[in-house]
LUMKOLKOL-830174 format. One line per field, with one value per residue (C-alpha): residue number from 1; chain; x, z, y. Coordinates in pm, whole numbers, plus 32768, in hexadecimal, padded with zeros to 4 digits. Layout:
k <- [NUM	...]
c <- [A	...]
px <- [X	...]
pz <- [Z	...]
py <- [Y	...]
//
This chain:
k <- [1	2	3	4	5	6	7	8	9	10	11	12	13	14	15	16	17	18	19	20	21	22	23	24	25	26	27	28	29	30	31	32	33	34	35	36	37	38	39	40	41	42	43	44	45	46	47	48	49	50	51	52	53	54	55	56	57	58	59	60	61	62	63	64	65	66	67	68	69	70	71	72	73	74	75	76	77	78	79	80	81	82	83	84	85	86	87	88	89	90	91	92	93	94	95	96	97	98	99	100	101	102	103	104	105	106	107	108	109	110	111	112	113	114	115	116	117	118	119	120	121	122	123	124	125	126	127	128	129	130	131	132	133	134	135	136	137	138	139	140	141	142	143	144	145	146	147	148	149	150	151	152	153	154	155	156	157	158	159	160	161	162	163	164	165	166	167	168	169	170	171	172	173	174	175	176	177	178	179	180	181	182	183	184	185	186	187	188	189	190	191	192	193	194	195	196	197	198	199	200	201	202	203	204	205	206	207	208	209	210	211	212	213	214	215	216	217	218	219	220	221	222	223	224	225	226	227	228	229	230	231	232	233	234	235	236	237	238	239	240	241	242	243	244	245	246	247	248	249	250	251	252	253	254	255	256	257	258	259	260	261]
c <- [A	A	A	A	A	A	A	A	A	A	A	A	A	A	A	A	A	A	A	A	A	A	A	A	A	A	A	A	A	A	A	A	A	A	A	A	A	A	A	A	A	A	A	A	A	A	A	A	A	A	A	A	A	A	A	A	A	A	A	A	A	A	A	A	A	A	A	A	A	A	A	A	A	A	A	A	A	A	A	A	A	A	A	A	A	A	A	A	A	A	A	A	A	A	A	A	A	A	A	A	A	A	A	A	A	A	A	A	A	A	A	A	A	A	A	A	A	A	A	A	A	A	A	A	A	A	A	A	A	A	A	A	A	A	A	A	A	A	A	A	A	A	A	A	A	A	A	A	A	A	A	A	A	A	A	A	A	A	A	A	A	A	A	A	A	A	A	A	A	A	A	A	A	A	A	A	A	A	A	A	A	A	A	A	A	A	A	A	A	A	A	A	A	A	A	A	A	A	A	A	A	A	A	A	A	A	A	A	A	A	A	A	A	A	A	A	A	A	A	A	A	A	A	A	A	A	A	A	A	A	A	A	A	A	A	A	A	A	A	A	A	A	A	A	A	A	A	A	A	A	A	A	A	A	A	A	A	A	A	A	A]
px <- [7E62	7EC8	802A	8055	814B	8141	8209	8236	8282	830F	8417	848A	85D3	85D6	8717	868A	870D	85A0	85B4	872B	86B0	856E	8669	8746	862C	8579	86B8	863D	874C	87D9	87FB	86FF	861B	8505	8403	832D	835C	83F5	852C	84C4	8384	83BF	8431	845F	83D4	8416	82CC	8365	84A7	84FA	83C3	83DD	829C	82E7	823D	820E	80BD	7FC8	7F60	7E18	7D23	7C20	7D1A	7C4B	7DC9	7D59	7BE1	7BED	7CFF	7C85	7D2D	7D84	7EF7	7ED4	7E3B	7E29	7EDE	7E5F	7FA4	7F2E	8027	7F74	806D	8097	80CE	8183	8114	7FAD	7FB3	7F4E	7FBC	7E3A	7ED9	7D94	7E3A	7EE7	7DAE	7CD8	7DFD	7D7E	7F11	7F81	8062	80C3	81AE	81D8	833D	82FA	8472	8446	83BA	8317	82A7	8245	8162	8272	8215	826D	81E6	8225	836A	8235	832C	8452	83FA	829F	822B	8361	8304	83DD	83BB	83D7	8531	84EA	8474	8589	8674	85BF	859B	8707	87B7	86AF	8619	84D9	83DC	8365	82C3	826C	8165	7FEC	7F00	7E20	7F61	800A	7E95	7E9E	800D	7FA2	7E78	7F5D	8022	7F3F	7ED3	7FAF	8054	7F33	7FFD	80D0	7FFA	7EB7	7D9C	7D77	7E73	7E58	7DFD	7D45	7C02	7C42	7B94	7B6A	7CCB	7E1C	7F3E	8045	7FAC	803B	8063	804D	80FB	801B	80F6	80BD	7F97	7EA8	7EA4	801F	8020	7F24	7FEA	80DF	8031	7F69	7E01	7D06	7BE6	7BD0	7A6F	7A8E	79B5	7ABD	7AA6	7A43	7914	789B	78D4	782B	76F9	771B	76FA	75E8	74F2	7530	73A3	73C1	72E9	7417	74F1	760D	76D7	76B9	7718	7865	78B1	7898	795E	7A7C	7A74	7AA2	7BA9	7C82	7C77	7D1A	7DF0	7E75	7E75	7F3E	8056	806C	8080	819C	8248	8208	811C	806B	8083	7FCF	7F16	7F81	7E4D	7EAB	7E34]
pz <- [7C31	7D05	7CA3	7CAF	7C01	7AEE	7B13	799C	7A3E	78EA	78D9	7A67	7A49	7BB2	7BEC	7D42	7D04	7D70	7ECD	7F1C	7EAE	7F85	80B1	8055	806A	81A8	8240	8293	8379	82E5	8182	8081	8109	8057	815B	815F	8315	83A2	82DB	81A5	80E2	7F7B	7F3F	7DF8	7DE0	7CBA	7C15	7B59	7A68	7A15	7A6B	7B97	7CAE	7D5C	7E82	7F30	7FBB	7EBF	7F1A	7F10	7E94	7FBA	809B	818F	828F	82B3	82DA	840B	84E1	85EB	85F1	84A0	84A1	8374	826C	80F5	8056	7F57	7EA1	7ECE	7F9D	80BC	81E9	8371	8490	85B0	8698	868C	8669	87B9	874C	86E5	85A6	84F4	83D3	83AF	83E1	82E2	819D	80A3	802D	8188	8150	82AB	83A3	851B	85D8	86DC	874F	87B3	891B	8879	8708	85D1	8489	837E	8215	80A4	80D9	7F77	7FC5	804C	80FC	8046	7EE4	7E5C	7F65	7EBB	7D37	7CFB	7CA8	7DC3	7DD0	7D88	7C20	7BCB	7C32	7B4E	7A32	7A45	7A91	7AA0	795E	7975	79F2	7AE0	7A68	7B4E	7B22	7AEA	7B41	7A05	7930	798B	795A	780F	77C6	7834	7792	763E	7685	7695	7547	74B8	7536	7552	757E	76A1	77AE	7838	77B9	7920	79F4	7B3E	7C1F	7B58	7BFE	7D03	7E33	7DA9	7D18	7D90	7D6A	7D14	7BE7	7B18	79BB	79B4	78B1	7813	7811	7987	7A16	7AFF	7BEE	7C3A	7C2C	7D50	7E1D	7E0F	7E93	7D44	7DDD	7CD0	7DCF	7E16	7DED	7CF1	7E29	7F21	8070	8151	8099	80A9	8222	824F	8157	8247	837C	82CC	82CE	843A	84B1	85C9	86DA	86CA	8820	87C7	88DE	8867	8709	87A9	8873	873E	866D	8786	8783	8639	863D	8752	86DB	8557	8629	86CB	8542	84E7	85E8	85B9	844A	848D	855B	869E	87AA	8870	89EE	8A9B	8BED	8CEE	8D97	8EF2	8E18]
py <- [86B7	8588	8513	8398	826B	8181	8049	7F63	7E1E	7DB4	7ECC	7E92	7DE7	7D74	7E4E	7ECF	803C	8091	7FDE	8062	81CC	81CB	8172	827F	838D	8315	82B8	818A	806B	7F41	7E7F	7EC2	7D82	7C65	7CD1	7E02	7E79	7FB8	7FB3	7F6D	8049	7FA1	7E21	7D74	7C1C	7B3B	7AD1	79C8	79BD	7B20	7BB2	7C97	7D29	7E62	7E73	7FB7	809D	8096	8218	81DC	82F7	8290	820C	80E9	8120	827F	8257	817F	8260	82F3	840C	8449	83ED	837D	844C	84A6	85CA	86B2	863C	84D9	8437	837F	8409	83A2	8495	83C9	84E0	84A4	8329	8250	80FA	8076	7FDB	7FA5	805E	7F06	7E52	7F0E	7F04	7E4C	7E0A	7DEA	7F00	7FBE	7F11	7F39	7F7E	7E6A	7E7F	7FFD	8064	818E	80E7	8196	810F	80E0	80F0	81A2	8331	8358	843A	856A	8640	861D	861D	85F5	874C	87FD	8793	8684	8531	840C	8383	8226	829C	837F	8276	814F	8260	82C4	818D	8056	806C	8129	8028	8151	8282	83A8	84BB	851A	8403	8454	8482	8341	82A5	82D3	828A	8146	80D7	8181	8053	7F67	7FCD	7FB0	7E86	7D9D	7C6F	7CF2	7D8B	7CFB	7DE5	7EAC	7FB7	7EFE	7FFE	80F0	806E	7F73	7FDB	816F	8176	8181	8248	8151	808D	7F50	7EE8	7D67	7CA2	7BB2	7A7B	7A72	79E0	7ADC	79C2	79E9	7B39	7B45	7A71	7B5E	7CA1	7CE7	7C8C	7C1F	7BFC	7D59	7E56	7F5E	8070	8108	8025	812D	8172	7FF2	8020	8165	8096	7F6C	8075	812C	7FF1	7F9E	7FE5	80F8	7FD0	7F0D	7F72	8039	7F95	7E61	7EBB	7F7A	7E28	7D65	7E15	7E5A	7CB7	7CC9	7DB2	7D35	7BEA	7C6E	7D1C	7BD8	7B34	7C53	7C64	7AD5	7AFA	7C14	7B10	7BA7	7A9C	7B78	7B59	7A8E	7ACA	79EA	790C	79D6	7AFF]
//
């Protein structure tokens, strides 16, 4: 059974117990931060008065990050924490490319960087039966907006809810089918408009099929008498140049090749 989390966004009390918790287990540098990067796997973001986001790896159950890398430094457990080996990764970075959420971060200060993002507490915690730290923190001292445990469990906890409060959720789990599922899903209070809430990480625009599959479809069409060299070329253009939009939108220009080059 594939463990995953629940986050209420109308119990979260914006306290940030989460955030100083998940630094605390991944011993992670600095202040608890506003930005998702290297030192910081979980932010809270204030939708509007009161009403708090957490943002944080959405686990997906067909992760896209881990169905473009190479060499599989990224990958899926049978626990369902999507994890990253630093050992195997070369640096590609079109796990960042392919998110959907924008989720993992680079460690562009570091002469030797590493992909940065939530690994659902894998080693630590959720491998050894225990719940990820950021939810036994908010459960024991933030309120209980964030509920760990079976995917299918905390499924149906959720759509209870929205049962039986009607007027307080919108009538959907975010994440319980946006592109195949995730494994960090939202409840939504209804007083806030969807539109907001995708500005602020929720995306509304998303498929309900896992990503890699409408690849692998895309792929699957390609008629063999078109030259696989060309296809290759086009899609490293492609690549390198989201690459470029990436590290930009990071903050990070790119160097430049000098006209001698």
């Amino acid at each position: 059974m594939s463990k995953a989390m629940l986050i209420d966004i109308t119990e979260c009390l914006g306290c940030g117990v989460c955030a100083e918790a998940c630094k605390k287990e991944n011993h992670l540098p600095g202040e608890v931060g506003k930005e998702l990067n290297y030192a910081n796997y979980t932010i809270l973001e204030e939708i509007e008065d009161d009403v708090y986001f957490r943002n944080l790896c959405r686990h997906c159950v067909d992760p896209t990050c881990a169905s473009v890398c190479p060499v599989s430094a990224l990958h899926k457990t049978p626990e369902g924490p999507v994890v990253y080996d630093f050992d195997l990764c070369i640096g590609c970075r079109y796990c960042m490319i392919a998110c959907p959420f924008g989720i993992p971060k680079y460690e562009w200060h570091k002469p030797i960087p590493r992909v940065r993002k939530c690994i659902m507490c894998y080693d630590t915690r959720v491998k050894k039966g225990l719940p990820t730290a950021c939810a036994e923190a908010c459960q024991n001292e933030g309120g209980g907006a964030t509920y760990f445990g079976e995917r299918d469990e905390l499924l149906k906890m959720a759509h209870k809810r929205i049962k039986e409060n009607p007027d307080k959720y919108h009538p959907f789990v975010y994440g319980e089918k946006e592109v195949g599922g995730t494994g960090v899903m939202f409840l939504i209070p209804k007083d806030v408009p969807l539109k907001k809430v995708a500005q602020m990480g929720l995306r509304m625009d998303l498929p309900n099929k896992p990503l890699p599959e409408l690849t692998w479809n895309v792929l699957n069409k390609i008629p063999v008498i078109v030259p696989v060299w060309a296809t290759f070329l086009t899609g490293m253009w492609w690549l390198n140049n989201r690459k470029i939009e990436v590290t930009e939108n990071d903050g990070v220009k790119p160097e430049k090749k000098s006209e001698s080059d």
